[in-house]
Every structure is written in structure tokens, then in C-alpha cells.
N, C-alpha and C positions, 0 to 999 in steps of 0.2 A: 273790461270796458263796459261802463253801463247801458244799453237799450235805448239810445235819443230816438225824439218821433224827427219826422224831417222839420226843417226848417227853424227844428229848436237849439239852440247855443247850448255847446257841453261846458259849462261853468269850469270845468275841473279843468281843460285849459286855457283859463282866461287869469292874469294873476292880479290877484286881490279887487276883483272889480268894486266902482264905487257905484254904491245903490242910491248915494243920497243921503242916507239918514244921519243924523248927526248925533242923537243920543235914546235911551231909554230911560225911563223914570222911572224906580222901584221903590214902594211904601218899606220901609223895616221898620222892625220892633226896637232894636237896639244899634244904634248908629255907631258907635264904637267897635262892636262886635264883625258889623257887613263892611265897615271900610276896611278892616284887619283883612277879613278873608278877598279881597279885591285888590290888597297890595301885594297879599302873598301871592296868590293864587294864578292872579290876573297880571302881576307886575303892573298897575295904575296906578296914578298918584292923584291926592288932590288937586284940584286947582282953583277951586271958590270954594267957599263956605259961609253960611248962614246964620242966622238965627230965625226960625219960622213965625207964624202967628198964627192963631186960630188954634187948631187943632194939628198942624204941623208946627214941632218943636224944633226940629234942623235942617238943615238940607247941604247936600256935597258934594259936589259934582267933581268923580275923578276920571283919570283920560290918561290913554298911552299918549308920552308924549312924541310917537311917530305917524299916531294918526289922527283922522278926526273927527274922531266918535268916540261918545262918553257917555259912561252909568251917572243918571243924577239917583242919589240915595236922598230918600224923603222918609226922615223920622217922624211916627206920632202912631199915639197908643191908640186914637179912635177911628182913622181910618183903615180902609177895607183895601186891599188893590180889587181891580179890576179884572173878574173873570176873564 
């Protein structure tokens, strides 16, 4: 059992708490390639998809569909993610 200081919640019995967040957005190079590994991997599926503009070429937002939080995948060759 891990070390809690008092008055902290041991997450490790609390099940699947919800924090809120609904998605993260990640830049790829190759949109094809990162949904492949997110259906394998992650068992996700699409559930929208785009066509970008500017300097984003696609976009794809896939999602278990038991919960409800989802990777948006943002294609384009000229952006950077964010440190």
C-alpha cells in the first residue's frame, strides 16, 4: 500500500473517478498510421472526422465507446505540439 499524507484520497480505491476532462488533442504526422495504433491498441473508434484548413490537413476524434473521453488526432506537416 502506497504512503498517503492525511487527508489525501487513495485514488487506487476509488473506481474509475471522473476528473472532467473530456478529450486530448495530439498533432501527428500521419493520420492513417496513429488512428491504426489507437484502434489496435486502445480499442477506440472513430466518431467524427474532418477535413482541416490552414495548416491542419485532418482531424479525428476517436473514443471508447463506454466512456467519455476522447483523443482528437490533428494532422499537419507544419505544426509543432506543444511542449
Amino acid at each position: 500500500m502506497p504512503d498517503i499524507k492525511p487527508g489525501a484520497q487513495d485514488m487506487s480505491e476509488t473506481p474509475h473517478p471522473d476528473r472532467g476532462l473530456t478529450h486530448v488533442a495530439l498533432v501527428v504526422r500521419d493520420l492513417d498510421r496513429s488512428r491504426a495504433f489507437y484502434e489496435t491498441f486502445a480499442g477506440l473508434s472513430a466518431t467524427h472526422e474532418r477535413q482541416g484548413a490552414g495548416p491542419i490537413n485532418r482531424v479525428v476524434w476517436m473514443a471508447d465507446p463506454h466512456t467519455r473521453f476522447a483523443v482528437v488526432l490533428v494532422e499537419s506537416d507544419a505544426l509543432r505540439d506543444t511542449p
